[in-house]
C-alpha positions in Angstrom: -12.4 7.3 -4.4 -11.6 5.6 -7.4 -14.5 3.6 -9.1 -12.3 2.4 -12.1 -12.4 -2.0 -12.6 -9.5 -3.2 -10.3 -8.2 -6.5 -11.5 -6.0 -8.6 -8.7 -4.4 -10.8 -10.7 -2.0 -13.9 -10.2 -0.6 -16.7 -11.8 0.8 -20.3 -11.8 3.6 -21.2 -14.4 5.9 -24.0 -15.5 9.3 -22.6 -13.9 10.9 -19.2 -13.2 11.6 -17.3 -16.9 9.3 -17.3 -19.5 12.4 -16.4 -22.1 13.9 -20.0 -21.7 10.4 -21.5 -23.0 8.8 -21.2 -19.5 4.7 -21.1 -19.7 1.4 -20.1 -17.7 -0.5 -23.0 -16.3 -3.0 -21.2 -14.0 -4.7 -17.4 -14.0 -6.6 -16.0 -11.1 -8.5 -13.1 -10.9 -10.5 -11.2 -8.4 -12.5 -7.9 -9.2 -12.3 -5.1 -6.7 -14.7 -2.1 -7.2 -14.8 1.3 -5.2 -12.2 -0.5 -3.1 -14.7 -3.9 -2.3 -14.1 -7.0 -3.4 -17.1 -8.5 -5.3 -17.9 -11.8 -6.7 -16.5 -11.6 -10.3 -13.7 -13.8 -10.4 -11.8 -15.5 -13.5 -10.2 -19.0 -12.8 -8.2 -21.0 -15.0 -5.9 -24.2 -15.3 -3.9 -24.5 -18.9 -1.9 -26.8 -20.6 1.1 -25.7 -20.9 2.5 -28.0 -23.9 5.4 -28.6 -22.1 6.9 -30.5 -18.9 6.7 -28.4 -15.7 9.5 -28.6 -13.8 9.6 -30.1 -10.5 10.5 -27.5 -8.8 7.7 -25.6 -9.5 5.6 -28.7 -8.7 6.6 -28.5 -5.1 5.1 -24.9 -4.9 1.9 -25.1 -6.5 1.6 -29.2 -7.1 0.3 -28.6 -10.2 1.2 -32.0 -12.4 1.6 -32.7 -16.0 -1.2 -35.6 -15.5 -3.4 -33.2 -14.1 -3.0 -30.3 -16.8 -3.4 -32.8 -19.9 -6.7 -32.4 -20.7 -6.9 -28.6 -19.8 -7.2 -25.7 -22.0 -4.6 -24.3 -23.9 -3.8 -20.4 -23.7 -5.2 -19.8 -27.4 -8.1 -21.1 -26.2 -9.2 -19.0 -23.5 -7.2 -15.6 -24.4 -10.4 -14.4 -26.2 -12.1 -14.4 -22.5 -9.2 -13.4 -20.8 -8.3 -10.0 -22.8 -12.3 -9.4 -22.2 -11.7 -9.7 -18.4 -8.9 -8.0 -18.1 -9.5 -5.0 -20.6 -9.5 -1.4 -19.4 -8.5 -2.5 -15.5 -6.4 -1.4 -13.0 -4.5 -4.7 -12.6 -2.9 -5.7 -9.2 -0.2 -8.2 -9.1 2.5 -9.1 -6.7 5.5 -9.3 -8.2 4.1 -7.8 -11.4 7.2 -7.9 -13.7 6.9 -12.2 -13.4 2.8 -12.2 -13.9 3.5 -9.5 -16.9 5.9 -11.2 -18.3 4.6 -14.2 -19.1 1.2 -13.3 -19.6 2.8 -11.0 -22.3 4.4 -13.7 -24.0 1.6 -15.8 -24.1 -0.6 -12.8 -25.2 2.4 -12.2 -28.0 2.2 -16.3 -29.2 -1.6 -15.8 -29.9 -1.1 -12.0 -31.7 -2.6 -10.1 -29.3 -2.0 -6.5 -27.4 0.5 -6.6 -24.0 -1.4 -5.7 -20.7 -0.2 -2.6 -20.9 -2.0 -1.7 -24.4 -4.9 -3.7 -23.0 -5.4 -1.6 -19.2 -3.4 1.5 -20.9 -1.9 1.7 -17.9 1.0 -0.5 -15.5 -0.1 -2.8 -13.1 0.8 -1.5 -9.4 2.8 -3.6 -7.6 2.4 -4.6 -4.4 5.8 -6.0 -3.8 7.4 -2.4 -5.0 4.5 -1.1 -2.5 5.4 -3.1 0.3 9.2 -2.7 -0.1 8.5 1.4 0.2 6.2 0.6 3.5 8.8 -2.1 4.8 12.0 -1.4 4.0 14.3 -4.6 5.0 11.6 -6.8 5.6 10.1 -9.8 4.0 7.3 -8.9 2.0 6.4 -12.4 0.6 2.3 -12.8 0.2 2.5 -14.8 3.1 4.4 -12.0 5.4 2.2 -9.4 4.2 -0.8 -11.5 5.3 1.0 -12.1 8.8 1.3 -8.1 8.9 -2.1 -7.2 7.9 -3.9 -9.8 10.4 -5.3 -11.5 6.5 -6.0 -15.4 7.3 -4.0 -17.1 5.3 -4.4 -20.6 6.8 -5.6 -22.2 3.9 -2.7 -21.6 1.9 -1.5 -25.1 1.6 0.1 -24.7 -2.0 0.7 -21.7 -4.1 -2.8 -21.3 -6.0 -3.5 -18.3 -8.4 -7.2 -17.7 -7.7 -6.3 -18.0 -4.2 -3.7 -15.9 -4.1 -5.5 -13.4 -5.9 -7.8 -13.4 -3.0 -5.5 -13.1 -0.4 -3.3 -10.3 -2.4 -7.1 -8.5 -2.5 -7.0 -8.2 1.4 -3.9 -7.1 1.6 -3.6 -4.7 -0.5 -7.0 -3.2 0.6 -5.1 -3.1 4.4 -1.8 -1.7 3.4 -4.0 1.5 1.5 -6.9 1.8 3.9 -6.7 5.5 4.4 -5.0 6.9 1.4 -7.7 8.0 -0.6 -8.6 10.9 2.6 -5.6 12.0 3.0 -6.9 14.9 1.0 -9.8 15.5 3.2 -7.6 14.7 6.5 -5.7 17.5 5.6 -8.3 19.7 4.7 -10.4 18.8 8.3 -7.1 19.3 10.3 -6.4 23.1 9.1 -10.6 23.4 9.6 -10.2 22.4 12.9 -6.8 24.4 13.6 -9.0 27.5 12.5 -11.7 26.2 14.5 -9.1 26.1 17.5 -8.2 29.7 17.1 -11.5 31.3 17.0 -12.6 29.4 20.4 -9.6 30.7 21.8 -10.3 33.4 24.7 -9.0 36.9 24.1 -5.9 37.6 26.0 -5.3 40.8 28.4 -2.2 42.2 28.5 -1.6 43.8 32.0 1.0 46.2 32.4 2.4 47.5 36.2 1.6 50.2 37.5 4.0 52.9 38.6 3.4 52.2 42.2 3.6 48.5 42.2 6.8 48.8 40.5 8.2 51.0 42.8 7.2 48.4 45.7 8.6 45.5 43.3 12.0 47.6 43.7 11.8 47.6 47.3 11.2 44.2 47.7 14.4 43.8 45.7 16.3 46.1 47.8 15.4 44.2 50.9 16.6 41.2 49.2 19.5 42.3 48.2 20.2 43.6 51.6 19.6 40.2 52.9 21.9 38.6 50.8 25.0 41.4 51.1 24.5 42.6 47.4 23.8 38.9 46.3 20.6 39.7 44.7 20.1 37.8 41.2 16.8 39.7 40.1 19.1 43.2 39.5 22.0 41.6 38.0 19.9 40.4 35.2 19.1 42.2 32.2 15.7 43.1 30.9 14.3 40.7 28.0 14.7 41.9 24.9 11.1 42.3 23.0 10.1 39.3 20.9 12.0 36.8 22.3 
């Protein structure tokens, strides 16, 4: 098992592409170690400098009011590259999160996520896609599949959904790290298996008894007027 600093992560933003001046209004994070959630969290609401689109709004109803007198990303990505450094980030959809936390990491001078985890984040959507091909594999249909309550998902939230992602992916890779040792126990117990087994006798017939066996076909075939399957057939071959 793993004990490296998992990092679910998730995030709010203005509108859809961070390359047409798009920015990050809301980070959540949730720490998973040895594959259990603990109580380190990171939770944040920015100001994005900018008008959010109202699409957007109607997803996370996150407004312009509300954001005007929050934070700006320069002054919280001190904290945030602290939090995130050196983990195993989890995001769904990790190529929208990346991106724009990437640009905003990039505005302020500092590494990407990558050079800060020195590693990609795993993606649960690619994950789920593998497990579910053709299926909808939104947060909210992987919480249906996985039986992860997901009733208080009113609006899109970041530190929520960072929550929720945390159960999920927990249930869609219980198992995987003994898959090694399942292996490992099965061809234990297959060996297991043979040595129980009971030594087998092999019997052969004796000339007399197959001299009556002949007989007994004779009759038959007697009986029948020469219709006798048993003779017609030939004798197996060996191994087969």
């Amino acid at each position: 098992m793993s004990t490296r600093r998992q990092v679910v992560l998730d995030t709010e933003t203005t509108g859809l592409d961070w390359r047409t001046g798009d920015r990050v209004i809301e980070i959540g994070c949730v720490v998973m170690q040895g594959r259990q959630v603990t109580s380190e969290r990171y939770h944040v609401y920015l100001n994005p400098e900018r008008v959010i689109d109202p699409g957007a709004v109607a997803i996370h109803g996150l407004t312009d009011e509300f954001l005007s007198d929050k934070p700006k990303f320069r002054d919280v990505a001190g904290e945030f590259v602290e939090f995130v450094r050196d983990a195993q980030l989890i995001i769904h959809n990790a190529s929208f999160d990346v991106g724009f936390l990437n640009n905003e990491l990039t505005k302020v001078g500092l590494p990407s996520l990558l050079e800060l985890c020195g590693c990609e984040a795993i993606d649960t959507l690619k994950e789920a896609r593998n497990m579910r091909p053709g299926r909808k594999n939104s947060l909210d249909a992987l919480c249906n599949e996985f039986g992860v309550d997901n009733s208080n998902r009113q609006w899109h939230g970041a530190l929520l959904d960072a929550e929720l992602l945390a159960e999920v992916y927990l249930a869609m890779t219980r198992g995987q790290n003994s898959l090694a040792m399942d292996f490992t126990g099965t061809r234990h117990r297959d060996q297991a298996s043979r040595a129980a087994r009971p030594s087998v006798r092999l019997l052969k017939a004796t000339p007399e008894e197959l001299a009556d066996h002949q007989r007994v076909l004779a009759e038959v075939a007697k009986e029948s007027k020469g219709k006798c399957l048993w003779q017609t057939l030939e004798p197996a071959t060996e191994g087969h």
